[in-house]
Structures are given as C-alpha cells and as structure tokens.
N, C-alpha and C positions, 0 to 999 in steps of 0.2 A: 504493500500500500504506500501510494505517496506520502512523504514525512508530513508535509504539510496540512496533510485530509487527515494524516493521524494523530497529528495537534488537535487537530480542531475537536476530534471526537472524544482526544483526550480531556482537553478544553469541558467540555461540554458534561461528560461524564463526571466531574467534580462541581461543576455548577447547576447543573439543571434538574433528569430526575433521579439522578444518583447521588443526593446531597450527603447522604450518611450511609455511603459504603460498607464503612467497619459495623455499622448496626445490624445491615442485611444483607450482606452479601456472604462467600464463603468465608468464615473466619476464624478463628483460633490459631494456635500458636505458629502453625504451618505455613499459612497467609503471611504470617509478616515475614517469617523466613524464606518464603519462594519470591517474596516481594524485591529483598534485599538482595538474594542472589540473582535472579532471574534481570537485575535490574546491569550485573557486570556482561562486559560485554562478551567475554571470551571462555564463558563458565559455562557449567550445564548442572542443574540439582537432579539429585538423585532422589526420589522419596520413597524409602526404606519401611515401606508399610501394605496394606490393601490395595488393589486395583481402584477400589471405588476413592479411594485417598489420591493415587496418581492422576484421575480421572479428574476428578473436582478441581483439585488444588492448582491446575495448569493455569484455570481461571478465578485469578483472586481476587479478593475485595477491591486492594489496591492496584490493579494491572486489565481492570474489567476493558478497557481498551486495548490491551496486548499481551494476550496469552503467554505463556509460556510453553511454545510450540514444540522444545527440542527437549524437555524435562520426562525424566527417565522413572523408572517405577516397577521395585522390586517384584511387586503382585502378589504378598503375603498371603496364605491361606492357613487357616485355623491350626493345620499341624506344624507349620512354620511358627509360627506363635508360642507354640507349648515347646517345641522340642531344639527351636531357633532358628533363621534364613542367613547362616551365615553364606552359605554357598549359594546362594540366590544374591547377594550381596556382592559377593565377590564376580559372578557373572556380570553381572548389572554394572558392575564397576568396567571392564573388561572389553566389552559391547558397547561402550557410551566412549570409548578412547579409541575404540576404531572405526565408532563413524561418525565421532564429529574431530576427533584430533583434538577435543579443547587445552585449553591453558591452565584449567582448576573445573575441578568435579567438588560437589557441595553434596554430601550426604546430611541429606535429611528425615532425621528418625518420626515417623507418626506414633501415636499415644501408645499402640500397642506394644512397639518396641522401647520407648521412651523407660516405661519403667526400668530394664536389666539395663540396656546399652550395651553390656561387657560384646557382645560381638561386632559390634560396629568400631570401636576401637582396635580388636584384634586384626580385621582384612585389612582396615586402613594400615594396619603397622606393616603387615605381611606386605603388600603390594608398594606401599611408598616409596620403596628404593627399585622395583623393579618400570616404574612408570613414567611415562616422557614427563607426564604434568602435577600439577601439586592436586592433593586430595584433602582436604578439612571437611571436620562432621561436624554439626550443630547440635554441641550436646546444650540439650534444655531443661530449666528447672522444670521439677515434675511436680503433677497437679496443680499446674499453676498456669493464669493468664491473665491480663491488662483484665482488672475490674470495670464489667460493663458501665458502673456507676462512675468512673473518672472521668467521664465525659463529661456529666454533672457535678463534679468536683473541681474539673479544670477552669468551666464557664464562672463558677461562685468561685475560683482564684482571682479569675482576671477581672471581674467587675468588681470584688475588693480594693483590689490592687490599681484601679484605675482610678486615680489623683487629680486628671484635667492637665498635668506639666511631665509625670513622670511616672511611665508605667513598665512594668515589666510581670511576667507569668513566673510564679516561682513552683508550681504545681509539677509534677515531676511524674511520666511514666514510666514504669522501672520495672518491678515484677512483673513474671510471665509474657514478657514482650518475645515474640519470634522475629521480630527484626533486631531489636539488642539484641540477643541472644544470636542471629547471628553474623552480626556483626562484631560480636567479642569474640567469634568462634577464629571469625578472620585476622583482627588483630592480637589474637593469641598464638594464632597456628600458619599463619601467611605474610602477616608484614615482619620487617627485619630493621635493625638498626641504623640511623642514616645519621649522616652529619645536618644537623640541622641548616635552613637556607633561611637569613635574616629578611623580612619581609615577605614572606610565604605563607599562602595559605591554603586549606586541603577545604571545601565547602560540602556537606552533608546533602545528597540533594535527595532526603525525605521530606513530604510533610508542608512545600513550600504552597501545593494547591492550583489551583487551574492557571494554565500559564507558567506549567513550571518552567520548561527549558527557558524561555525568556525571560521569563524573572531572574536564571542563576546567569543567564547569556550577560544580561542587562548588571549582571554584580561584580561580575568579570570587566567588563567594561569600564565601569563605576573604579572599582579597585585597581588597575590597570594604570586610570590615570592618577593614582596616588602611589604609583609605581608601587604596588605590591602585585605579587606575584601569584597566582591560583598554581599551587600544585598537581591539584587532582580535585574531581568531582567526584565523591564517594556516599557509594560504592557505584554508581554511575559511571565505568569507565574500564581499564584493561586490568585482569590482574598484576602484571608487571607495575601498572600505578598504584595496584593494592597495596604490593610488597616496598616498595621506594614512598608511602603515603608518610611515615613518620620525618621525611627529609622537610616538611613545611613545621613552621616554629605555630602555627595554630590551627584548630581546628574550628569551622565556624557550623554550629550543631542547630537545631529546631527543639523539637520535643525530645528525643531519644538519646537520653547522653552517658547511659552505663560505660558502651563503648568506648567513648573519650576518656571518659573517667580510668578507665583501663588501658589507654593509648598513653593517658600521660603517668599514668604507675610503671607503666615498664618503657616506655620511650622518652618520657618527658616532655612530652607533648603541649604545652597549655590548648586550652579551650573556650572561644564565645558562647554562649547558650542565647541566642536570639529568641529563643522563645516561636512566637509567632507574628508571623506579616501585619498582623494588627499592630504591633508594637511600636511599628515605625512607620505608619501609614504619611502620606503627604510628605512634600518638598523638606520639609522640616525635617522629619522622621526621618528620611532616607539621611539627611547632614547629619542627624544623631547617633542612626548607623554605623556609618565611617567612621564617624569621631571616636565611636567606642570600641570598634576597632583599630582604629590608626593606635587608640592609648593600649589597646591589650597588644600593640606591639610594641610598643614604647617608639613612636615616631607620630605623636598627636599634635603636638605643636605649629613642625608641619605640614603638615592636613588638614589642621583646623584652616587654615587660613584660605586652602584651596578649597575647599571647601565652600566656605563663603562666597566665593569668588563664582564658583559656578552656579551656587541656589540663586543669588541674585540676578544671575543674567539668565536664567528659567525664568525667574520674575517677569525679567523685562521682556522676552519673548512670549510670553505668555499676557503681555498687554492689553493688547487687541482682543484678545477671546473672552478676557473675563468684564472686558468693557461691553463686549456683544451682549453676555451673560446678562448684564445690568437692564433688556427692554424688557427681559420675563420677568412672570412672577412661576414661582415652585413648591409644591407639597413634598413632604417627604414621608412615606407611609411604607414601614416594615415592620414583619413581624421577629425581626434580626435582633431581639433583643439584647442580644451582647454586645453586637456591631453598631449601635442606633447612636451613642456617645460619640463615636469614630469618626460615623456618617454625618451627623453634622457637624465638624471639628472641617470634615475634611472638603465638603460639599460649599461652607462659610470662609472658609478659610484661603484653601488651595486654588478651588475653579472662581470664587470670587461670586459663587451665586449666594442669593439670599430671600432666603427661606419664608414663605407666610404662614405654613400650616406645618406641623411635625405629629403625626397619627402611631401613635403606638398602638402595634397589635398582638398584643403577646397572649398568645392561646393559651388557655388552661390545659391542653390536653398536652404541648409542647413542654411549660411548666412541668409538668407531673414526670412526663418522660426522659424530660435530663435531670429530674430530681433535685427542682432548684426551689428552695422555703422560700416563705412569704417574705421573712429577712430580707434577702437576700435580691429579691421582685422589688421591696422598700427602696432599699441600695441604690439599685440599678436606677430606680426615678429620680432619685438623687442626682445621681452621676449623668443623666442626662437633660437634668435642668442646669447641673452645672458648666456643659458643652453648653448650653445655650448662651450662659453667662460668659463664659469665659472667650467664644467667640463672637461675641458683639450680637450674636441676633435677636433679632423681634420676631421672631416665629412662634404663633399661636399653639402650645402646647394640647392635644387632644389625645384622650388615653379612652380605653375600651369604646371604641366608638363604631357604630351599627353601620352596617351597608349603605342606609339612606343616606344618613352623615356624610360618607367618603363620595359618595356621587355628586353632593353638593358640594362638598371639599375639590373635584374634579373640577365642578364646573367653574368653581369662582379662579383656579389659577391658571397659567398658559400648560404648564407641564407636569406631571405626579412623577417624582420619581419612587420608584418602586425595587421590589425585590425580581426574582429571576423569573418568577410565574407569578401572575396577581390570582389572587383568590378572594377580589373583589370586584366590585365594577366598576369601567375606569373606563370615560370616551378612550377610543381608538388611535387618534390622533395627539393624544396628550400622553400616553403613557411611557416613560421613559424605563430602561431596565439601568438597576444599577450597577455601577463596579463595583460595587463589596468586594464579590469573590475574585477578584484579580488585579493584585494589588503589585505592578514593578517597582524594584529595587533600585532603581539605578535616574538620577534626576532627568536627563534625559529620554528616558521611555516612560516616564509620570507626565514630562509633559506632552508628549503625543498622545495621553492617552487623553488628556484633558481637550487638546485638538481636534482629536478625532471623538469624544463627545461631544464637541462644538458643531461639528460636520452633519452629526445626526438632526441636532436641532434646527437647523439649516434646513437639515432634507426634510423635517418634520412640519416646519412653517410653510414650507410650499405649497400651491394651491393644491396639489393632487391629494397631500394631504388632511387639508382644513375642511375639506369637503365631506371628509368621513366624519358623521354626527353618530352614531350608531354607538350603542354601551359595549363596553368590548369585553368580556371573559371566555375562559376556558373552561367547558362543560366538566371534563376531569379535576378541575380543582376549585373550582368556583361552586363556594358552599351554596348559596342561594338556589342551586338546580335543584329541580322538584322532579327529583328523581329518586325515589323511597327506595329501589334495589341498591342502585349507587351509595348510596347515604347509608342505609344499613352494611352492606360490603367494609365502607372504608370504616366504619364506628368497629366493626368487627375485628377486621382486619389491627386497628390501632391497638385494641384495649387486647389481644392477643400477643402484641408485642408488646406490651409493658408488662403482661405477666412474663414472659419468657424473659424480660429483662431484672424486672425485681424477686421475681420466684413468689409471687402471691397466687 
C-alpha cells in the first residue's frame, strides 16, 4: 500500500472510530509486545503459544492499520502445554531464519507458556551461537497487565496536574505493560555499550497519536536546528540502531519508561519523560519543549534564545490568518473533557480566534467508564474557567446543555468547532472538526496546521457552501435518532463494557 494512503488510514484509525483501541481491540500483554517489535524494521516475532494467539495477535490494538504480516507462531496444542513445545520452538525458530533472513527474531511467550518459560530460555541459548541473527524473548511478569482503570487514573493525573502555566503527567504505566516488557527484553539482551554522543538523542516513537511519523518527522526537524542530533527512533527502526541506541546521551520517552529506567541503570542513559502531546500543545509549548530538552542536555542557554527567535517569526507569519480569524465569530462544543482546558488555551491563544460560546459535554456514561469522581468533574470546571481566564476570553461558558441549546448555539455563531464526529446537531456548513487529536511538534508544522485551518474556512465561506441550510448529523452517532433498535444496541453494547471493565 502506498505510504501515504497508509498514513492516512493510520491517521484516521486513532482519531475517528477507533478512539480507544487498547479498550476494544485485541489486547493484553501480547498486543503491546507484537506492537513494539512488529514496529522494528528488520525483526520478525515469534508467538510461542496457540494458533488462535498467532492468528489474533498479527492484528493488534495498536497496528489495526498494519498487520503484522510476517509474524510467526508456534501453534501450541494442549499436549504441548503439559508436557512443553520446546521443539516446536526450536523449529519455528529455524523456519523464520530461512525465509525471511531477518536481523533479530523476538520470541514471544502467550499466557500458556508465560507461566514455566524455562524452555524458551533453553533453545534460545542452544541456537544463539549457531545463528546468522540475534534472538531475544520477552520474558513477562506473570498475571499481570496495564490496569484497565489507569486510563481513568491517568485523565484524574492530568486535570490535577493542570495549573493554566505549568503542566506535566506524572501518572506512570509500568506493571504488566507488553510493550515495557519488551522493550527491556531489548535493552537487556540487544543493545550494547557505546560511547556516549554529546547532543544526541534516541526519541520513543510510542504513544505520540495520529500523525505520528510527522509529528516525530517534525521533532527531528525542530531538534536539528538546535543542532542536536536524533540517534535512533525507537524501536521504530533497524536492529543495528537497537544495538548502537545507548550511543545518544538521552532518551526522549511518552508514557512507557520502565525501559529507560533500565537503559540508564546499565548504560547511563538519562531520560525526558514528555508525558503527552497535550503537554506542550501550541507555539508556546512546543518552545517549552526544546527548552527542556536543550536543559536535560545541558546546552539550554543556547537554545533558549533560538528559540525565541523562531516562535516569534511563527508569530509574525502567522499574521494575516489570525487577523482573517478576527471576521468570525466561534463555538466551541466537546465532549473532550480533558482536552477542553487545552482547546481553549490553544484555539484563544495560538490561531488568535475568539471564542462566544464554550459547550461542555461530558457524558455521564463516558464519566463512569474512565472512572472519573464527581471530584474530580469539580476540578476539571475549575481548570476550564481558569483557561478562560487566563487566556483573555469572553466566551459564554455553557455546561450540560440539550440539543435545542447547541442548534441555537449553531445558529447565533459563523462556525462550531467540534470534536471528530458530532453527536449533535450542527448546520452543515458551520461545523468545523477539530485538531485535538493531532497535535505537531515542531513550530513550523503548528503553523501550517493553523494555515491550513485557515484554508478550510475559506472553502467553508464560499457560496457552495453557505447555501447548505440543512441540520447536519450522523445517524450512527447522533443520539437524537429515533431509532429504538439502534439506541437499545448501543445502551447494550456500552453498559457490557463497563462490566467487562470494572468486573461488576
């Protein structure tokens, strides 16, 4: 497939109807270990378990745009289990090195073998000196996995944590992760000691969200011109950059940092923990970025200054669009509850529009399902009158507000900005989608993104499309359809998933 169509789908597959992946797609520990490996380029995993395990796992949570087409699979059967696959193991090992030739084979144990392991150790020892490529297994803690409730732990970190000046995630996924796990399998058993390279960096590329490649493309870029160095894009790259990854003096991480933490115990490694793309949303954020990296290398001074140098003349190219910005007026209606502080920081702020209406819609059933208290719902109102405050605007604050409401909210402004799919009703012609979920790294790709939302409004004022007066929704997601099977279906379908999530 072309790269580009395969962006796009990847693109898409994180932003639209696959918002929460790891909730319902394949998952457990497996998923994030065929994630990590499946992601190197010159590897091939092995899964050391069931056919129905090889079968699944090809297509995971995180990869639902890109199979993992060449991933190999012992095809355990019940006597194999009791009595052990060692020599199924060692075939499957044997067979994967003669037709694909790779660089590194990644054994990966499913739950059945997970408990003993002792033979997945022994063929790897037997064969590692007889074989052209390197062999590492993911050994994984056992009965364990990323608690489905950290997802709801993570969101009540980050609206704590969010100050209106200075935010960071200190929420930590650590236990039972199959991407840590193996990822330490690699830099326990595949990287090797290197002389460290003064301004070098090795960048994590999990977790950064739709738009990955250009977001890390765009940090390369960014980092480049503060002459530092990208080592390696990990595990996104060759094994040969696995093994040589400890020769960069940091490592710049998202959510998953056991790894690091274990890069810099035996290598020395230091490490950023960025957290997430929220963190550093807008012109601003991306200069706080750098700056806290240029200090975590010890060359901040300067950088600071280059720094500056470039956000302001973003500014000043970015003139003319946010003066266009100034004929509309704009709503801003999502039910993004975490991201809603952000969106007007960034919406007030960066593109220079300014806001009349801010519609909060935070669902009770979305509540219950990330498991976030009334607290904490308190909070977050807080934190988002304080965005109001702290970025100059007069936008009419509107919380639990009805259908009728938002249609008349539609009508009085020129454009609603919205989330990905509206699930209410919005003229046709007004509704803007927003950039929440793709958020660049690099000052230069923020502002064409700000450009190239300028471009839509443009094509959106046009007569072809002022002429569309029509309420605009989506039968599939637009609660209002009076449609009893549908409505019953999805009420089903939800409260099925919150038992299989809290075990109620």
């Amino acid at each position: 497939m072309d790269d580009n169509l395969r962006e796009y789908y990847k693109a898409l597959y994180f932003t639209d109807f696959n918002s929460s992946p790891h909730d319902y797609g394949y998952s457990g520990k497996l998923s994030g270990a065929m994630y990590a490996i499946g992601e190197i380029k010159d590897a091939v995993p092995i899964i050391h378990g069931s056919a129905g395990c090889g079968f699944h796992y090809k297509y995971v949570c995180r990869r639902g745009y890109l199979p993992a087409y060449n991933a190999q699979c012992t095809e355990l059967e019940e006597e194999d289990i009791i009595f052990g696959g060692e020599e199924k193991l060692r075939a499957a090992i044997i067979k994967t090195v003669e037709k694909y030739s790779p660089s590194m084979i990644a054994v990966i144990p499913a739950t059945s073998v997970d408990m003993t392991y002792a033979e997945v150790d022994s063929v790897i020892k037997s064969l590692s000196n007889t074989m052209s490529c390197k062999i590492i297994a993911v050994n994984s803690e056992k009965f364990s996995h990323v608690d489905k409730r950290n997802r709801g732990r993570a969101i009540e970190d980050s609206i704590k944590n969010w100050d209106g000046s200075c935010r960071k995630n200190t929420f930590e996924f650590s236990k039972g992760c199959g991407f840590s796990e193996a990822m330490t399998a690699i830099v326990e058993n595949l990287m090797t000691g290197q002389e460290p390279r003064e301004k070098s960096v090795n960048i994590c590329g999990f977790a950064w969200g739709a738009g990955g490649s250009a977001i890390v493309d765009g940090m390369a870029r960014e980092l480049k011109a503060l002459d530092i160095e990208v080592n390696a894009f990990i595990p996104n790259c060759t094994t040969q950059e696995l093994i040589t990854a400890p020769r960069a003096a940091l490592n710049i991480v998202t959510r998953r940092i056991p790894w690091a933490r274990r890069m810099k115990e035996l290598y020395g490694t230091e490490y950023f923990q960025a957290g997430t793309f929220e963190n550093y949303r807008g012109i601003s954020g991306i200069e706080r970025l750098y700056l806290e990296i240029s200090l975590a290398l010890g060359i901040g001074k300067p950088a600071s200054q280059s720094l500056v140098n470039r956000k302001n003349q973003i500014y000043r190219e970015l003139g003319e669009v946010r003066e266009y910005f100034d004929k509309f007026t704009f709503a801003l209606v999502s039910s993004d509850y975490r991201g809603l502080p952000y969106y007007i920081e960034e919406y007030e702020r960066e593109y220079g529009i300014r806001l009349k209406y801010v519609c909060v819609r935070m669902k009770e059933e979305d509540m219950v399902f990330d498991g976030i208290s009334k607290e904490t719902k308190e909070l977050l109102m807080k934190n988002i009158r304080l965005a109001l405050l702290n970025s100059g605007s007069k936008a009419q604050l509107l919380q639990e507000t009805t259908e009728e409401e938002l249609l008349a909210v539609s009508g009085a402004v020129d454009f609603v900005l919205g989330d990905q799919i509206p699930d209410f009703p919005v003229h046709a012609h007004k509704f803007l989608r927003g950039t929440g979920k793709v958020i660049p790294m690099d000052m230069a790709g923020y502002g064409n993104m700000i450009k190239g939302f300028a471009s839509i409004i443009r094509k959106k004022s046009g007569p072809d499309w002022q002429n569309r007066d029509e309420a605009f929704c989506l039968p599939e997601y637009y609660s209002g359809v009076e449609n009893l099977n549908l409505k019953g279906s999805r009420k089903m379908w939800e409260e099925l998933w919150l038992q299989r999530r809290y075990g109620t």
